[in-house]
C-alpha positions as a printed NumPy array, in Angstrom:
array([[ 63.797,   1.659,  30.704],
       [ 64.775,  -1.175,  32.884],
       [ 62.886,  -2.892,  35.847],
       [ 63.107,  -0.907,  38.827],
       [ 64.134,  -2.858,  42.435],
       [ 60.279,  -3.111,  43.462],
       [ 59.701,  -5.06 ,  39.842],
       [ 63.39 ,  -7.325,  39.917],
       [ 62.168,  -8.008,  43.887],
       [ 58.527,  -8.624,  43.995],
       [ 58.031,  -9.649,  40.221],
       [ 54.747,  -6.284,  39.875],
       [ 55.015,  -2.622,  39.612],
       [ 52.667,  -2.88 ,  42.289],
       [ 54.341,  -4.597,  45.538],
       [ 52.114,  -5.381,  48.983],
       [ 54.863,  -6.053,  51.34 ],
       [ 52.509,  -7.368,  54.862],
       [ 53.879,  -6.264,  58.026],
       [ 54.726,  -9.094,  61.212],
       [ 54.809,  -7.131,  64.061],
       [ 56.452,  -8.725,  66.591],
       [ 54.991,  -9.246,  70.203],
       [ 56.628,  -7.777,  73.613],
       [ 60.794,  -8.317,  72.846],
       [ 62.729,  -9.029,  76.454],
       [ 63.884,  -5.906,  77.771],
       [ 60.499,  -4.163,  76.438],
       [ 58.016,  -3.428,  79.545],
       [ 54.855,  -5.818,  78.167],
       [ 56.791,  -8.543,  77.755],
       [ 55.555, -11.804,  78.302],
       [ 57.629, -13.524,  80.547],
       [ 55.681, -16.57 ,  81.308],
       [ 55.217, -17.397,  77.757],
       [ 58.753, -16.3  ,  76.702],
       [ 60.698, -16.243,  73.301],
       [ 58.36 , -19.159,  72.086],
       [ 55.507, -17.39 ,  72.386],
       [ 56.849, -14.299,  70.348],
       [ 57.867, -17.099,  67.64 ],
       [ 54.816, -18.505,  67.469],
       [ 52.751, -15.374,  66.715],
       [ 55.183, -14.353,  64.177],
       [ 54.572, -18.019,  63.045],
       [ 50.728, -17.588,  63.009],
       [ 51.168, -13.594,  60.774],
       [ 53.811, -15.181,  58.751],
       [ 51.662, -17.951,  57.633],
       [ 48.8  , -15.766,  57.096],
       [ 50.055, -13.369,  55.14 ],
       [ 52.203, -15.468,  52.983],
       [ 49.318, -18.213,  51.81 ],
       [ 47.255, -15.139,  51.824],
       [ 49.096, -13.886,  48.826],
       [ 51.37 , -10.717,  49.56 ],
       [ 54.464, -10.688,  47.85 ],
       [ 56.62 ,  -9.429,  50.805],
       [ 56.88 ,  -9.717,  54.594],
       [ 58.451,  -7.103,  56.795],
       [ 59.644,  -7.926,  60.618],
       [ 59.335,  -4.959,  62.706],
       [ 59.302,  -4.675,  66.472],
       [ 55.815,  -2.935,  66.561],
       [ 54.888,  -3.692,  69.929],
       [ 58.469,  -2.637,  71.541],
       [ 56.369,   0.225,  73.209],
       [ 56.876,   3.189,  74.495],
       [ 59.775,   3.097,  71.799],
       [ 63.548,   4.034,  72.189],
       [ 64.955,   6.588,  69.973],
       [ 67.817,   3.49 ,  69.992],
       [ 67.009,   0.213,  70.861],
       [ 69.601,  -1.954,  73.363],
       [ 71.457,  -5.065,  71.707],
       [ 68.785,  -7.559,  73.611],
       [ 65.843,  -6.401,  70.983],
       [ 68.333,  -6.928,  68.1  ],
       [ 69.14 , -10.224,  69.181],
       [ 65.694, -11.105,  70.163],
       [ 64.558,  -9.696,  66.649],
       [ 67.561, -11.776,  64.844],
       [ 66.42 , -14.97 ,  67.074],
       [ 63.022, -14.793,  65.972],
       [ 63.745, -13.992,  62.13 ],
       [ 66.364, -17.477,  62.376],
       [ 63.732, -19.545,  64.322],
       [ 61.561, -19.216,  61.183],
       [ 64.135, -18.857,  57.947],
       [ 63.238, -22.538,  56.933],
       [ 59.03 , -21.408,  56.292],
       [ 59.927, -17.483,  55.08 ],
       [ 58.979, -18.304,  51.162],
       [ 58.608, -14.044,  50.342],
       [ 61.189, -11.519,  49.775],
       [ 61.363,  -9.581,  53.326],
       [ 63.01 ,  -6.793,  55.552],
       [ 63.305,  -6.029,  58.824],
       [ 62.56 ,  -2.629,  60.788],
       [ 63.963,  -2.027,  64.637],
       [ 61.999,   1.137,  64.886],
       [ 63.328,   4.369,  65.29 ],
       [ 66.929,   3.317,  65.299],
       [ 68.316,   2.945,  61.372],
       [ 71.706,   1.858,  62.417],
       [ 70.129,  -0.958,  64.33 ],
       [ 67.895,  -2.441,  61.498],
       [ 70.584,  -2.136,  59.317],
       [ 72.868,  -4.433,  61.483],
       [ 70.298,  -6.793,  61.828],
       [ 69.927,  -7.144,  58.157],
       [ 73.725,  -8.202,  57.616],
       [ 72.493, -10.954,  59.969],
       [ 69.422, -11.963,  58.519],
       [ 69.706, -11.435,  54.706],
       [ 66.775,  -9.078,  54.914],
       [ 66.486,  -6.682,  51.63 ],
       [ 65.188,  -3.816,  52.66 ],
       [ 63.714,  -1.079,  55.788],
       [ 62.163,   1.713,  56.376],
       [ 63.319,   4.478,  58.606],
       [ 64.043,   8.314,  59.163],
       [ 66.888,   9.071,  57.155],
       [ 66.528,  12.873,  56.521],
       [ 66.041,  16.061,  58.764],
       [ 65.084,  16.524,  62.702],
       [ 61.481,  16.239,  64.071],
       [ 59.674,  16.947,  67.136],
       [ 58.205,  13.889,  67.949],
       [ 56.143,  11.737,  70.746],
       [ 58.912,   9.962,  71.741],
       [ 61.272,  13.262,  72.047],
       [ 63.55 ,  14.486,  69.577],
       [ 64.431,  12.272,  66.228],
       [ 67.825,  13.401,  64.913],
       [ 68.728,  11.339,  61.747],
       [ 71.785,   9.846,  60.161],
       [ 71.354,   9.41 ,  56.343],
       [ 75.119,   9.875,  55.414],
       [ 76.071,   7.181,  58.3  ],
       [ 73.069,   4.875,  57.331],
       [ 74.829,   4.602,  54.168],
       [ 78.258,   4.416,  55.01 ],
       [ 77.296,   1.549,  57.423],
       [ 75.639,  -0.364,  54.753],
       [ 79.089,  -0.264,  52.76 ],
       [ 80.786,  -1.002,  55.94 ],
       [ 78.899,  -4.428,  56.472],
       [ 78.957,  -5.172,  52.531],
       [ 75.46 ,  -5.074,  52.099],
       [ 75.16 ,  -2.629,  49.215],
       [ 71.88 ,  -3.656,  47.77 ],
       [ 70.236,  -3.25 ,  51.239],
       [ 67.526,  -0.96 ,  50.237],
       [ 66.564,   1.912,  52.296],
       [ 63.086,   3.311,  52.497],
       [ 62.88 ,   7.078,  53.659],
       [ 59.813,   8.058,  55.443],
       [ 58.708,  11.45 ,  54.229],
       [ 58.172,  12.856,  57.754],
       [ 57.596,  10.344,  60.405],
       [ 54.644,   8.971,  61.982],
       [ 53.142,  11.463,  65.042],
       [ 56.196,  14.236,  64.19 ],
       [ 56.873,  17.757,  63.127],
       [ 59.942,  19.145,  61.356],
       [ 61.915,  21.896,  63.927],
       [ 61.743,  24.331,  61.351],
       [ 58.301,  24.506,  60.689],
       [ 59.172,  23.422,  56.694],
       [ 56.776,  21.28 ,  54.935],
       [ 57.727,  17.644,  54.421],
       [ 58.183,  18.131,  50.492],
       [ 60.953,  20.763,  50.841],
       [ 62.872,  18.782,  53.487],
       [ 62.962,  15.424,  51.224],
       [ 64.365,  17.63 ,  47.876],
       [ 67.707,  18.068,  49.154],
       [ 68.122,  14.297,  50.43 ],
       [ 66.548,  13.038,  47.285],
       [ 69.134,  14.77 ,  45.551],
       [ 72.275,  14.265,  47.295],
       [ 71.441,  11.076,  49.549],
       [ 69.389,   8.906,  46.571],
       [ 66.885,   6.794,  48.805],
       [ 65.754,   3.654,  47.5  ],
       [ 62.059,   4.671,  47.964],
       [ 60.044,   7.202,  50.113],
       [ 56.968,   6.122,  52.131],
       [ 54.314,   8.413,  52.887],
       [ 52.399,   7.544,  56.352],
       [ 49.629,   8.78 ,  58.238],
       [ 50.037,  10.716,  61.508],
       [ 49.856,   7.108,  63.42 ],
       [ 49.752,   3.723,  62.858],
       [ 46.466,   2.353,  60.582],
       [ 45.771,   6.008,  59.527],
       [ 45.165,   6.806,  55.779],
       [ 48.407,   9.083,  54.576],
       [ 47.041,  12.743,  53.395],
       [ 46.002,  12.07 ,  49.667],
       [ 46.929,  15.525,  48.775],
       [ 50.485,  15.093,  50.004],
       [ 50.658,  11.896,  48.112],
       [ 50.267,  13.813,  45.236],
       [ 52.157,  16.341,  46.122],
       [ 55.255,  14.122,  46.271],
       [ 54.635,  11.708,  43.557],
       [ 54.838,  15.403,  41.212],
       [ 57.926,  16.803,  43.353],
       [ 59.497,  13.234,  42.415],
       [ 57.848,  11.753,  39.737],
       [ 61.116,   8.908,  38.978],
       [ 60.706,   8.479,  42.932],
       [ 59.051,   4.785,  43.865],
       [ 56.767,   5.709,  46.535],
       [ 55.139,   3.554,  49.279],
       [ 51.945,   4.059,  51.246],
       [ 53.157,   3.105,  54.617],
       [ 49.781,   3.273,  56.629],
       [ 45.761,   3.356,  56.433],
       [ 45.902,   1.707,  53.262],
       [ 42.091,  -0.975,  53.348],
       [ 40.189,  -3.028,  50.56 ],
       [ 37.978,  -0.079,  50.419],
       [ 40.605,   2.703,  49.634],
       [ 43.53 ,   1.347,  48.165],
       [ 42.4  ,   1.532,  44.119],
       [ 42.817,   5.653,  45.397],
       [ 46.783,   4.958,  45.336],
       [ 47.236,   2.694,  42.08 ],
       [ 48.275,   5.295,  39.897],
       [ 50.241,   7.214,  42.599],
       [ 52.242,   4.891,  44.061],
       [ 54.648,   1.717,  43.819],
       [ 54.026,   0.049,  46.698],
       [ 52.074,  -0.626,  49.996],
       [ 53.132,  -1.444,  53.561],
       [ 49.946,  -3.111,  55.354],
       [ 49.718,  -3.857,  58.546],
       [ 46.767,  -2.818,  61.006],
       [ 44.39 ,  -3.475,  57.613],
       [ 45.372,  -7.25 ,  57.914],
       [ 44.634,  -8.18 ,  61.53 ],
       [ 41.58 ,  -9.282,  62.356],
       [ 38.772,  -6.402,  62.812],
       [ 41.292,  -4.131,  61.404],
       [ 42.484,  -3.587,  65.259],
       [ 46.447,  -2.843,  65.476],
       [ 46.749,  -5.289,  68.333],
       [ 45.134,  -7.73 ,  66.923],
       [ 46.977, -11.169,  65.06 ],
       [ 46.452, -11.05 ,  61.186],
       [ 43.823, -12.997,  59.416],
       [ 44.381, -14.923,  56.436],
       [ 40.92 , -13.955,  55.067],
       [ 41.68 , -10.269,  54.942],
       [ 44.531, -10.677,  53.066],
       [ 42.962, -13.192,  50.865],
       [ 40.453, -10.694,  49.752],
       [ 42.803,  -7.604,  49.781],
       [ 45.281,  -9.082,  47.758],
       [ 42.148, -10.831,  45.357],
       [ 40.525,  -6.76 ,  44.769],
       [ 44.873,  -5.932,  44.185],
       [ 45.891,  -8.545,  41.401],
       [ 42.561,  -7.549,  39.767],
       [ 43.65 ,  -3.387,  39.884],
       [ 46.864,  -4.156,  38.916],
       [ 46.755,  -6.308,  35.873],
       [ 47.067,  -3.022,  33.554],
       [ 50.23 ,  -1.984,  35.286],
       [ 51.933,  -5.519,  35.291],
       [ 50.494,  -6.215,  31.413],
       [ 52.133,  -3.057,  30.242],
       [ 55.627,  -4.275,  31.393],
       [ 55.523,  -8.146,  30.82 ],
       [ 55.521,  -8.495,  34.413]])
């Protein structure tokens, strides 16, 4: 069998990909208008830095502190988020993607912009959640991709979102067979109910045996102390509250967490990489 996209992207079976969450955009109500776009740049300097010479072999831009979030974002956070991503091209050394939250179509525009190889997003199904209703696209997700000629773009289905509820009552398994069949996501990432929580373990397993060709991400919770639970379940792992300093979401990231989470990783993970000459 041949190398998967995680293995021909981030060189392991096992990919960390750190998140930089980006401060207050303009437009969003926190931000910080006194110290401006610089000040955004430099933070996602500082987490950039950290997590690269920390050792993770991916970055992913989000606009994690956009808050309360839009169901669709306005064309000043793209172009804030595409500023910011351009400002530092030149010291990006990692494989990366970018995420304008809640609104698919969005981060996939960006990416035609900013090379970015991959997001995650809600590409499947309707859910009840805190921010209202989420109503999703999948079929003109991909058609956009085509549309912009970005093809290899990879697209990262969230099981069930973060803090949601399917309208029908169905459990999150059942909802993802039908897309898995007929829309063929790239991966699927399992989260907690918010940010920094651990995912359910049991409905890690669940999906990993409903899709057992599937690569699957643990999108949240995932800590030094916990994440040899996931090795054999999953593919990959999308950190971002376990890599700021005290482990507090609002927090920047610190170099030494990631240090020593990614040390306790390339340790748990020789065995997979050996077996495939990675």
């Amino acid at each position: 069998m041949g190398k998967n996209w995680i293995e021909e992207t981030f060189h392991t079976k096992k990919a960390v990909i750190g998140l930089v969450h980006m401060q207050p955009l303009p437009g969003d109500p926190y931000y910080d208008e006194k110290g401006g776009m610089e000040k955004v740049i430099e933070m996602a300097r500082h987490d950039v830095r950290c997590l690269q010479e920390g050792g993770v072999d991916g970055l992913l831009f989000s606009n994690e502190f956009s808050t309360p979030y839009l169901s669709k974002v306005g064309p000043e956070t793209v172009a804030a988020m595409a500023y910011v991503m351009g400002a530092l091209k030149d010291e990006i050394k990692l494989p990366y993607g970018n995420d304008c939250i809640s609104d698919d179509m969005a981060s996939i525009s960006l990416a035609s912009a900013t090379g970015a190889l991959f997001t995650r997003g809600v590409f499947h199904g309707t859910w009840a959640t805190s921010a209202g209703l989420c109503n999703s696209d999948g079929g003109g997700a991909v058609r956009l991709k085509h549309q912009l000629s970005i093809p290899d773009f990879k697209l990262v289905h969230y099981l069930m979102p973060e803090s949601s509820a399917d309208l029908g009552c169905r459990d999150a398994i059942s909802i993802m067979k039908p897309t898995y069949f007929l829309d063929r996501p790239d991966a699927i990432a399992v989260a907690g109910m918010v940010a920094g929580q651990k995912a359910d373990a049991n409905v890690m397993k669940k999906c990993r045996e409903a899709f057992p060709d599937a690569i699957i991400f643990a999108a949240t919770g995932v800590r030094i102390n916990n994440v040899q639970d996931y090795m054999d379940t999953v593919d990959g792992f999308f950190i971002g509250t376990g890599f700021k300093r005290d482990g507090v979401f609002r927090n920047e990231i610190d170099q030494n967490r990631v240090s020593e989470f990614m040390n306790k990783v390339k340790e748990l993970r020789k065995k997979y990489d050996e077996d495939c000459n990675l």
